[in-house]
C-alpha positions as a printed NumPy array, in Angstrom:
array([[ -0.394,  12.123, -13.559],
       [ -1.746,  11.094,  -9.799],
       [ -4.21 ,   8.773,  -9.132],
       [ -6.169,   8.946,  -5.701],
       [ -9.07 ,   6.543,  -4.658],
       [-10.619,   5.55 ,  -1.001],
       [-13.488,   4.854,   0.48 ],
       [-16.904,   6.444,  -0.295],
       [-17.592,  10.171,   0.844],
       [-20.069,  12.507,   0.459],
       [-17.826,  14.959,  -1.66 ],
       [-15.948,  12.528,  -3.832],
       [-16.062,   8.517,  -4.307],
       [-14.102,   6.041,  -6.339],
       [-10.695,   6.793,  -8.466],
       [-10.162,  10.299,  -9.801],
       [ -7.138,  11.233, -12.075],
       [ -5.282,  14.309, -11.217],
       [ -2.423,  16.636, -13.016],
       [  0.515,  16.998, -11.011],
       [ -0.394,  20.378,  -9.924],
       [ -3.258,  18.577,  -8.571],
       [ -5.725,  19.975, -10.848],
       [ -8.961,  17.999, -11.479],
       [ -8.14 ,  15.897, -14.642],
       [-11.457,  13.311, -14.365],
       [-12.925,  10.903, -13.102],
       [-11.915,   7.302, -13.53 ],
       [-14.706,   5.571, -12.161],
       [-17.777,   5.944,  -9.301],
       [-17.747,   3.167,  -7.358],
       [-17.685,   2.533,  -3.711],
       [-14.484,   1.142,  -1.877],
       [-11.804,   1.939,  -4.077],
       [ -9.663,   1.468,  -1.37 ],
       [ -6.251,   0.407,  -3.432],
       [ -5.964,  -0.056,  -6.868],
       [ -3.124,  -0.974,  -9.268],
       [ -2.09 ,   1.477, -12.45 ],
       [ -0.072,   0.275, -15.354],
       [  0.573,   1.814, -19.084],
       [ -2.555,   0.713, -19.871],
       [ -5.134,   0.099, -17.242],
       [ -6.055,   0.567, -13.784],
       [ -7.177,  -2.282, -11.413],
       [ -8.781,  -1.515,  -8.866],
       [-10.941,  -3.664,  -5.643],
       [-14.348,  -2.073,  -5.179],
       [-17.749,  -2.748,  -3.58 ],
       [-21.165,  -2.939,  -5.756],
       [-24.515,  -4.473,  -4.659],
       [-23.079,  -4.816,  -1.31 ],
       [-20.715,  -7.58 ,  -2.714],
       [-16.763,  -7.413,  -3.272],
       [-15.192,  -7.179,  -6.612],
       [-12.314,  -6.065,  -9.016],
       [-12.864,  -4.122, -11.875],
       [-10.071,  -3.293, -14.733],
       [-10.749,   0.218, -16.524],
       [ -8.693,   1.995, -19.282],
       [ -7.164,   5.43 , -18.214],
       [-10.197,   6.955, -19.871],
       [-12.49 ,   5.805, -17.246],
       [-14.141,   3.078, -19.488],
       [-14.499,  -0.312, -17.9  ],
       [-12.918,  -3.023, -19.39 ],
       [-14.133,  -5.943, -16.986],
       [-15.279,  -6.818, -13.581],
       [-16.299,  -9.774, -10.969],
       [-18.279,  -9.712,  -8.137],
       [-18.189, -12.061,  -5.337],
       [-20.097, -13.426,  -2.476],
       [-16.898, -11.621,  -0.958],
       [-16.151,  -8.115,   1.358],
       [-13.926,  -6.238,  -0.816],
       [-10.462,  -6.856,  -0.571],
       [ -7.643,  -4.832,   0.517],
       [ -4.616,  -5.302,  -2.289],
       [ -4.831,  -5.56 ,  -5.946],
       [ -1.607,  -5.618,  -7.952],
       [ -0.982,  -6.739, -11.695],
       [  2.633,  -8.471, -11.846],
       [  3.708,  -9.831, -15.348],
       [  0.565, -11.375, -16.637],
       [ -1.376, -12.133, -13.847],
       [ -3.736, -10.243, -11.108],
       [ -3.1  , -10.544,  -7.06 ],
       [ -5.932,  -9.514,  -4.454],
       [ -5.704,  -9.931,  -0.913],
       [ -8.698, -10.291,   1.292],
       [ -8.216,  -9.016,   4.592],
       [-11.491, -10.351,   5.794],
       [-11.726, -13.623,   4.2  ],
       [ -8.336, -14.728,   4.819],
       [ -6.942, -15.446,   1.305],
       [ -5.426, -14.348,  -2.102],
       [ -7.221, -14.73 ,  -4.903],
       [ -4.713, -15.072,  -8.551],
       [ -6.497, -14.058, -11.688],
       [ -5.115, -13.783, -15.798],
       [ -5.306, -10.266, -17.682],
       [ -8.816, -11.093, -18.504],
       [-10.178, -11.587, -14.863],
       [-10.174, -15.299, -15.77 ],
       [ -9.398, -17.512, -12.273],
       [ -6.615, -19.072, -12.138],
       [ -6.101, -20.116,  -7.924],
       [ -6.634, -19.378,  -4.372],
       [ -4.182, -19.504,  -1.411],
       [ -6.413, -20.097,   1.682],
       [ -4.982, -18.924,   5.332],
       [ -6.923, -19.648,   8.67 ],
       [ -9.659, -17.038,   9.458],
       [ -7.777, -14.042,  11.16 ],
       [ -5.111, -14.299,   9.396],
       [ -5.896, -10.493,   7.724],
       [ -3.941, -11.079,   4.761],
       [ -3.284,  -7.161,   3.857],
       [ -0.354,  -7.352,   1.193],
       [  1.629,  -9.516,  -1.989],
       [  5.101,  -8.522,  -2.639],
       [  6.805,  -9.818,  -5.527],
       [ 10.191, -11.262,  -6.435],
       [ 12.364, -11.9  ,  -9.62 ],
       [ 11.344, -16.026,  -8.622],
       [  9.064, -15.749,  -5.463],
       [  5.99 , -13.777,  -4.038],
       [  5.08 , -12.719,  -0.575],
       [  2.003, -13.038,   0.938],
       [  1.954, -10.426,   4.018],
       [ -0.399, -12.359,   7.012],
       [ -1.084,  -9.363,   9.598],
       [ -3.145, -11.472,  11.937],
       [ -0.528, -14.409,  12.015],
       [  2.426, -12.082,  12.292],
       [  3.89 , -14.408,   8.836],
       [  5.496, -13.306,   5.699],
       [  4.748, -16.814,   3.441],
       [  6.646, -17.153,   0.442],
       [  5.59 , -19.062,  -2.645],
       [  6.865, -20.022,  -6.205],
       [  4.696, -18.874,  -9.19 ],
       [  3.455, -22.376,  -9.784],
       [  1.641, -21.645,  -6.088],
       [  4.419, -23.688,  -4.024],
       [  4.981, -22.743,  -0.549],
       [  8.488, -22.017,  -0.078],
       [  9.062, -20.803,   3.557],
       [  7.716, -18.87 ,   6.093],
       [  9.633, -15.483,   8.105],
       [  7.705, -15.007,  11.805],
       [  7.898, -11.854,  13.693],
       [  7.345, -10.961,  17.016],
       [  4.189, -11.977,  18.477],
       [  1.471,  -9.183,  18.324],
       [  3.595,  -6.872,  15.985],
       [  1.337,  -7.549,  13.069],
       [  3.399,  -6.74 ,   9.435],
       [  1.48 ,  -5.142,   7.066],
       [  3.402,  -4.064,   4.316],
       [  7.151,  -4.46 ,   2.659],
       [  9.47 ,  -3.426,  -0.018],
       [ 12.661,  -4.321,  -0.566],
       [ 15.735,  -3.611,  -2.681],
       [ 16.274,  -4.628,  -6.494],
       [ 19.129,  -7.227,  -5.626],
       [ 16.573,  -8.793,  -2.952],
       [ 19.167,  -9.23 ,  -0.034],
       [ 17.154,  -6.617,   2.125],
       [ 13.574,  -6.425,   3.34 ],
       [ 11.764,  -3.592,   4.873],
       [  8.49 ,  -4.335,   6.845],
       [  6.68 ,  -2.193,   8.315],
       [  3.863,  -3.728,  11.331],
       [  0.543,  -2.04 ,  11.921],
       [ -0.084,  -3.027,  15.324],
       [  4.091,  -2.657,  16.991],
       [  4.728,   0.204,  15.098],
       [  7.813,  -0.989,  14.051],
       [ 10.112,  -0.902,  10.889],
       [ 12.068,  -3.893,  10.35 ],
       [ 15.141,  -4.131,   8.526],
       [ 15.89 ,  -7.644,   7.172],
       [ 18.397,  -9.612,   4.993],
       [ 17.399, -12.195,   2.537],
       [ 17.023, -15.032,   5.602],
       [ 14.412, -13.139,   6.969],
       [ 16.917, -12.316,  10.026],
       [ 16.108,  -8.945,  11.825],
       [ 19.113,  -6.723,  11.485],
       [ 18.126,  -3.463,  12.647],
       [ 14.337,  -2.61 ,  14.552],
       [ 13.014,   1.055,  14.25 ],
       [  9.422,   2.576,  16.173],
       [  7.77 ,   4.458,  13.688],
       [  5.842,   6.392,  16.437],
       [  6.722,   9.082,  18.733],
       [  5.547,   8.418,  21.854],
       [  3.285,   5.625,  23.381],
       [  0.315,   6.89 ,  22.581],
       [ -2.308,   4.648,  20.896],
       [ -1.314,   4.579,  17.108],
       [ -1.328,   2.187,  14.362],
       [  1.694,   1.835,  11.102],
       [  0.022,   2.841,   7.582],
       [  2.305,   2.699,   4.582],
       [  6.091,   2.194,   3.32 ],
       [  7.655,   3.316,   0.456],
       [ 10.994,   2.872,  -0.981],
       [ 13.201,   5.641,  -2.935],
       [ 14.994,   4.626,  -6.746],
       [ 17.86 ,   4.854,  -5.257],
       [ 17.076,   2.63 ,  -2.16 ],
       [ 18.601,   5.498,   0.267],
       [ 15.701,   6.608,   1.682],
       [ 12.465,   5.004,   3.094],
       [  9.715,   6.634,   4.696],
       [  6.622,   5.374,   6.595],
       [  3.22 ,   7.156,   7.709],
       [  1.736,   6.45 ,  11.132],
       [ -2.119,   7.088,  11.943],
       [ -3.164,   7.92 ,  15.314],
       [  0.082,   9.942,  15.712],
       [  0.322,  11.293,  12.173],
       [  3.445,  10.831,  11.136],
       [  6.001,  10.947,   7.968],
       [  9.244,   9.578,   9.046],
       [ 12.231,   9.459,   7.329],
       [ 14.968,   7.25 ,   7.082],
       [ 18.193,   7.568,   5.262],
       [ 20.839,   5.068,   4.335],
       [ 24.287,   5.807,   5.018],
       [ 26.898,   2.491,   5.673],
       [ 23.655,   1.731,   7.71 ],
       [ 19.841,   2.454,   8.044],
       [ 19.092,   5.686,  10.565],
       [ 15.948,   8.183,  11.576],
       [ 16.567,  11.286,   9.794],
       [ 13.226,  12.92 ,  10.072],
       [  9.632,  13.098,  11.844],
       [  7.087,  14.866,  10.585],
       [  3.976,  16.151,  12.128],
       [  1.396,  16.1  ,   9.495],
       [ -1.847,  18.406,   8.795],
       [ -4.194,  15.175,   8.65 ],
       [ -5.636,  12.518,  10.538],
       [ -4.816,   9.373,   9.57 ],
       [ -2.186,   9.279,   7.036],
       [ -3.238,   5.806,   5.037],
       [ -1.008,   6.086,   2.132],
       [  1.663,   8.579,   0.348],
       [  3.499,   8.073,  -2.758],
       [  7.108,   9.358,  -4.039],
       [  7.09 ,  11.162,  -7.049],
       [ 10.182,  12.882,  -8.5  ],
       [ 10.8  ,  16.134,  -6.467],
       [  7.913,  15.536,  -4.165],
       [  5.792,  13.551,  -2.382],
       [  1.588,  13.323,  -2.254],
       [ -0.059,  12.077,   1.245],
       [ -4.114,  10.924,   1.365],
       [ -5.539,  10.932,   4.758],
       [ -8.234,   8.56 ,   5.464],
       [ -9.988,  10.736,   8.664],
       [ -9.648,  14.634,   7.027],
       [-10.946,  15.89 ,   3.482],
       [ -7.502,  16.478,   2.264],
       [ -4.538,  15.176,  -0.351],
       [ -1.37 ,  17.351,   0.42 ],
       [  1.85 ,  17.528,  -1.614],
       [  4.737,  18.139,  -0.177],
       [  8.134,  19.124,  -1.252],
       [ 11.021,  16.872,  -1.822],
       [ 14.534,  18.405,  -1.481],
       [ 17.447,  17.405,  -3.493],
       [ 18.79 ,  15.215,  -0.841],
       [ 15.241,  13.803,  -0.939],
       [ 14.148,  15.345,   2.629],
       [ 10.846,  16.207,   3.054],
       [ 10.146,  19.752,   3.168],
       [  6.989,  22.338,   2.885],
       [  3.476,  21.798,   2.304],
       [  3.381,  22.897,  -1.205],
       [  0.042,  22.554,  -2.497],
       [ -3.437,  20.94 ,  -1.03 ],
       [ -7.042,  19.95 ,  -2.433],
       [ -9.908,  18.66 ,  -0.681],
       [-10.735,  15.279,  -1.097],
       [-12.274,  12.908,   1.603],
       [-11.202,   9.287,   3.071],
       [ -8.279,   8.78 ,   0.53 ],
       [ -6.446,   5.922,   1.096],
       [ -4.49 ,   5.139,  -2.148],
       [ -2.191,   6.957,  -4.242],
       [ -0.192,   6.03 ,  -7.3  ]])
C-alpha cells in the first residue's frame, strides 16, 4: 500500500490510502495539514490542523481515529513513532514535543525561536534533533540528555538525514545550501555534494536511503530535481533528473520503484526503478494536489 497526505486542496485533503497501482483504496482521514505523518503495522500518526490550532491525531488503517490533541500550537512539521514513544517537531515554535502510545506527555526540548526545528532521527542509543535555522544537528540520550552538538556551515540550513544501520555514516541534506553532506560518526564532513544544477534560486526537499545503503537520492524544489547517488569504494553523482512537477517535497523508495508528491502541481508520479536501482520512466501518474508526504 502507499500513503500520500499534504496540505489542504480543493480536489483532495488529508491522508488517502492507495494500491500500488495507485488506485484509489480510501480515505484515511479529512483533515487539514497533513503535511507528514508516521505509518506503522498498526496505526498512522499523523500532525494536522483543526479549529485553526495544531495537533496530532493517531488513526487505525481503517480511517477510524484512535486519539488526538490540539494545541495553542501551528502544526508541526515531523511526527515519527520510535519504540514506544511519539516525536513531533515544530518548525514554528522551535521545539520537540515527546509523547507515549496513548498521546500522554511525557517532555519538551525547547530551542531559541528560529531555530526551525524540521526533523528527529533516531539511533540504536541516541536521537537527533535536526535545527534548520541554527544550522545544528543536537544529539540526546532517551532519558532527554544532551549529548553533543555537529555545526555546519553557516547559512546551509540541514533539514533532513539518514544514515547507515552500523551508524558510522551520516547523510544530511540542507534546504537553504543545497548541499548533501556525507559524514562519519564524529560529525566530520567527508565528502560535500550540490544537489542543484545550476545557481538558480532553489531550495533541498527530501533524502532517502536504499536497503542496501548503495544508493541515496534527494529531490530539489525550485529546480525540480531527483538526483542520484551511488556508492562504489566511495559516494558519487550518478544521475539528475528533470522532473514533471513543481516542487518535489517528498518521494519514497519502494521495491522496484519509486513514488514522488509535488507540493506546487496536482500530481503523484511513480517512476520506475531498474535493477541496479536507477531511476527510469514515468510509469504511472494520478492527480492529487499539494502532496508533501509519502510512505
Amino acid at each position: 500500500m502507499i500513503y500520500i497526505g499534504g496540505y489542504a486542496a480543493q480536489k483532495n485533503c488529508g491522508i488517502y490510502q492507495l494500491n500500488d497501482d495507485m488506485t484509489f483504496h480510501h480515505q484515511i482521514c479529512d483533515d487539514e495539514g497533513t503535511s507528514y505523518f508516521d505509518v506503522d503495522e498498526q496505526y498512522i500518526y499523523t500532525i494536522l490542523k483543526r479549529d485553526d490550532r495544531g495537533g496530532i491525531a493517531v488513526f487505525d488503517h481503517d480511517g477510524n481515529e484512535k486519539a488526538s490533541l490540539l494545541f495553542d500550537k501551528k502544526p508541526g512539521c515531523f511526527i515519527q513513532k520510535y519504540k514506544n514513544r511519539i516525536y513531533c517537531a515544530y518548525y514554528h515554535d522551535a521545539c520537540v514535543q515527546i509523547f507515549d502510545e496513548h498521546l500522554i506527555f511525557l517532555h519538551e526540548l525547547n530551542y531559541p525561536q528560529g531555530s526551525k526545528c524540521h526533523y528527529v532521527d533516531f539511533f540504536k542509543e541516541k536521537f537527533a534533533v535536526v535545527c534548520l535555522g541554527l544550522d545544528l544537528i543536537c544529539f540526546y540520550d532517551y532519558d532527554f540528555h544532551f549529548l553533543y552538538a555537529i555545526e555546519f556551515p553557516k547559512g546551509s540550513g540541514p533539514r533532513h538525514m539518514v544514515h547507515t544501520k552500523d551508524e558510522k555514516t551520516l547523510m544530511v541534506l540542507s534546504e537553504l545550501s543545497n548541499e548533501l553532506f556525507i559524514m562519519n560518526d564524529q560529525g566530520e564532513i567527508e565528502k560535500t555534494f550540490s544537489i542543484k544544477e545550476n545557481e538558480m534560486t532553489t531550495t533541498g526537499a527530501a533524502i532517502r536511503l536504499s536497503t542496501d545503503e548503495k544508493h541515496l537520492y534527494t529531490s530539489t524544489r525550485g529546480q525540480d530535481l531527483l538526483k542520484h547517488f551511488v556508492y562504489e569504494k566511495e559516494w558519487k553523482e550518478a544521475q539528475c533528473i528533470h522532473l514533471n512537477g513543481s516542487q518535489p517535497r517528498d518521494f519514497q523508495l519502494f521495491d522496484n520503484f519509486l513514488i514522488i508528491g509535488y507540493q506546487g502541481s496536482c500530481l503523484v508520479e511513480k517512476l520506475q526503478l531498474d535493477q541496479r536501482q536507477y531511476i527510469g520512466e514515468v510509469i504511472q501518474s494520478v492527480a492529487y494536489d499539494k502532496i508533501v508526504c509519502i510512505k
